[in-house]
C-alpha angles and dihedrals in degrees: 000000000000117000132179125252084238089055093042095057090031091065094049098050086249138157112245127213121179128010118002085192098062112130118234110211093180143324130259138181093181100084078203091069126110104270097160095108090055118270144160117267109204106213104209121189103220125171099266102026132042104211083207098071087061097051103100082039086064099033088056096055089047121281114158090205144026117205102198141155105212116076091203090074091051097094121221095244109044109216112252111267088020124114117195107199111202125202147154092240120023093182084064096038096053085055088056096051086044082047080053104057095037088065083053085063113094095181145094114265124190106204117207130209136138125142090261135041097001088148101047088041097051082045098054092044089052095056101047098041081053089073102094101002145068097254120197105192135187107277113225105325106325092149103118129088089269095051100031089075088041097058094040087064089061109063111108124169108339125128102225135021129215123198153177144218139213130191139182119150128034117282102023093098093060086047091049097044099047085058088046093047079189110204079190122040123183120186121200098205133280121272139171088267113141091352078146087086104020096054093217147014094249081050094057087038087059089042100047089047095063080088102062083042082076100050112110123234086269101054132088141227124213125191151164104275084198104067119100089235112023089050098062094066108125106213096208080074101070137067097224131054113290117198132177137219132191162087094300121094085225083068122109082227120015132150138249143182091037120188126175124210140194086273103359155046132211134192155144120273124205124203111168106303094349133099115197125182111219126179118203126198080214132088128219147063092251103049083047079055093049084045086053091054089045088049091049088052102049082047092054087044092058088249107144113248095228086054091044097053083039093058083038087068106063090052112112109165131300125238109318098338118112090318115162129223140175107214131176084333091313129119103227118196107196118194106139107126088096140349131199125161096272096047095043089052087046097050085049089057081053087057091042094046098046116103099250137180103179137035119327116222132191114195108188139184146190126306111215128204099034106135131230084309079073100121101037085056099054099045085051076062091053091051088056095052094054078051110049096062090261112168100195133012120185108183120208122207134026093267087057096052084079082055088057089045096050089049090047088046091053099036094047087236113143095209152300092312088053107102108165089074118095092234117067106211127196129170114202116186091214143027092253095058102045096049086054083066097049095053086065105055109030120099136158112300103028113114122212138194124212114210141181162070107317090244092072089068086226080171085077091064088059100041088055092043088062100046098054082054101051085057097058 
């Protein structure tokens, strides 16, 4: 939507310098970004760069406004067409004018969190819910307290939105919900990410939930009846609609008749009396899971069940997370934007699961934000990959080392030299080395999963991967 630079200070309590009529087009935090249609460049002060050293860089190239907290980088002359906005936190000021826009919405939005698969949720929601309606959805991962007002702003003439959002430390979930204001809200499960800073899973449940706290009496909540503490939400309790989804045949919406493929599952979705068929170019319980969220929300939404498998079916993975490739012969699962326990064990089902004739290879990485339970974490992982009918792991990373330990613990397997185990482990301390060792096992046929925390750069694996193929 386009807002003025006067209604933008206005709605964050700022003083304003230069034109009040200035048109903002959009907002933006990166000073990289394209100003050159007139915009608001946010000028953050993080710990390693000061967004104000780059304001006459973005005014320059455009932008209409200019949202700071230092009054020495306002100039004495304001150039004409150009608003400085001038307040004491720009962090709080940016979620009032996202408070403010969102009072300018007059449609319905569905908010997604959840510890694990937010973005392919909120994906997988958008697309079936886009069926049969207009569908604004989170761009990249504009889910914080500093992305959540940016992609608010932009919202122009859909007629549903659909957003996520992200959480790491207490109190951000209340801030960020009371700039969503859902009328649907879908939780993925609650997992160990960022405990660091949660203490507990029952703390990021209370804190996740701040979310559904703000639902009306009219809105609904839909959540992963599978999982230990979410699906033991007794719906009488609350004062909005509470449904379901799952595995379990005492789900709303659950799935039968389940079948995985090389790159992709099928099954039959239920939704009351209703029994829809629904094909995914994913792998995995938990991303038909994911498929059987976005399905109820396109139900509550008044998006007919048929258009919204149909939409489902074209779904294949969304940038870096559980894409799948073939690749020189290869079957490449790629799900390395970010890692945590839960999503690491879940991506080694995938693997598992794949229809595989060859061998089948984890490569996993480092979790971040786990507290000082890390290592314990990672080697539980471990336990999971001797068990997955994994035939070769290679770790990456010293973290992940912990990963190799728990497998060889749980394989009986005394280390990386140890061959008369049925798991070949082997720990690298770097992408390059690890992908030596790759070249020399992998063969058509084989399948591997790339998994880890975003840091570790797993996309390298696969880039190199390609081009050793494009050379045969």
């Amino acid at each position: 939507m386009i807002i003025t630079a006067a209604e933008a200070a206005e709605s964050c309590g700022a003083r304003l310098f230069g034109d009040a009529s200035a048109v903002i087009t959009k907002i933006a935090t990166d000073s990289r970004d394209d100003f050159s249609n007139g915009g608001m460049f946010v000028a953050i002060e993080g710990e390693r760069v000061d967004g104000h050293k780059f304001i006459s860089q973005t005014v320059e190239a455009g932008a209409s406004a200019v949202l700071l907290s230092r009054s020495s980088f306002i100039p004495e002359e304001v150039p004409a067409g150009c608003a400085y906005i001038l307040t004491d936190d720009v962090g709080r000021a940016l979620l009032d004018i996202g408070r403010y826009c969102r009072s300018r919405l007059d449609i319905p939005i569905v908010a997604v969190t959840g510890s694990v698969g937010k973005t392919t949720t909120r994906e997988m929601v958008a697309e079936a819910i886009s069926a049969e309606k207009r569908t604004f959805r989170t761009k990249k991962n504009f889910n914080s307290q500093i992305g959540l007002p940016v992609t608010m702003q932009s919202i122009e003439d859909e007629e549903i939105a659909v957003l996520e959002a992200g959480i790491s430390i207490p109190g951000e979930m209340a801030r960020l919900a009371s700039v969503i204001r859902p009328d649907v809200v879908v939780m993925t499960n609650i997992g160990v990410a960022h405990i660091e800073f949660l203490g507990s899973r029952e703390g990021i449940f209370e804190e996740k939930f701040e979310l559904a706290r703000a639902l009306g009496p009219e809105g609904v909540l839909i959540v992963n009846g599978d999982d230990d503490i979410l699906g033991r939400l007794e719906p009488a309790a609350y004062p909005f609609r509470v449904i379901k989804c799952g595995m379990g045949p005492e789900n709303d919406v659950r799935a039968e008749h389940v079948v995985h493929g090389r790159i992709g599952s099928c099954f039959t979705a239920v939704l009351s009396d209703r029994k829809i068929p629904v094909d995914l170019g994913v792998i995995g319980d938990h991303m038909i899971l994911n498929a059987l969220l976005a399905l109820a929300a396109a139900d509550v939404c008044g998006v007919d069940a048929e258009a919204a498998a149909a939409k489902l079916s074209a779904y294949s993975g969304y940038e870096g997370r559980q894409r799948i490739e073939e690749i020189g012969g290869v079957a490449w699962i790629c799900d390395y934007y970010n890692a945590s326990p839960d999503s690491m064990k879940a991506a080694l089902k995938v693997l598992s699961d794949m229809d595989c004739d060859g061998k089948r290879v984890a490569v996993l990485g480092n979790m971040y934000e786990l507290g000082p339970d890390s290592p314990r974490f990672h080697r539980e992982v471990g336990h999971a990959a001797a068990g997955s009918g994994a035939d070769v792991l290679f770790t990456v990373g010293e973290n992940a080392k912990e990963i190799a330990a728990g497998a060889a613990e749980a394989s009986g397997c005394s280390g990386s030299k140890d061959r008369r185990a049925e798991l070949r482990i082997e720990s690298f301390d770097d992408i390059d080395a690890c992908f030596e060792a790759m070249k020399r096992i992998l063969r058509p046929g084989d399948a591997v999963l790339l998994k880890a925390s975003n840091s570790m750069r797993f996309g390298r694996l696969r880039d190199l991967w390609e081009e050793n193929a494009s050379r045969k």
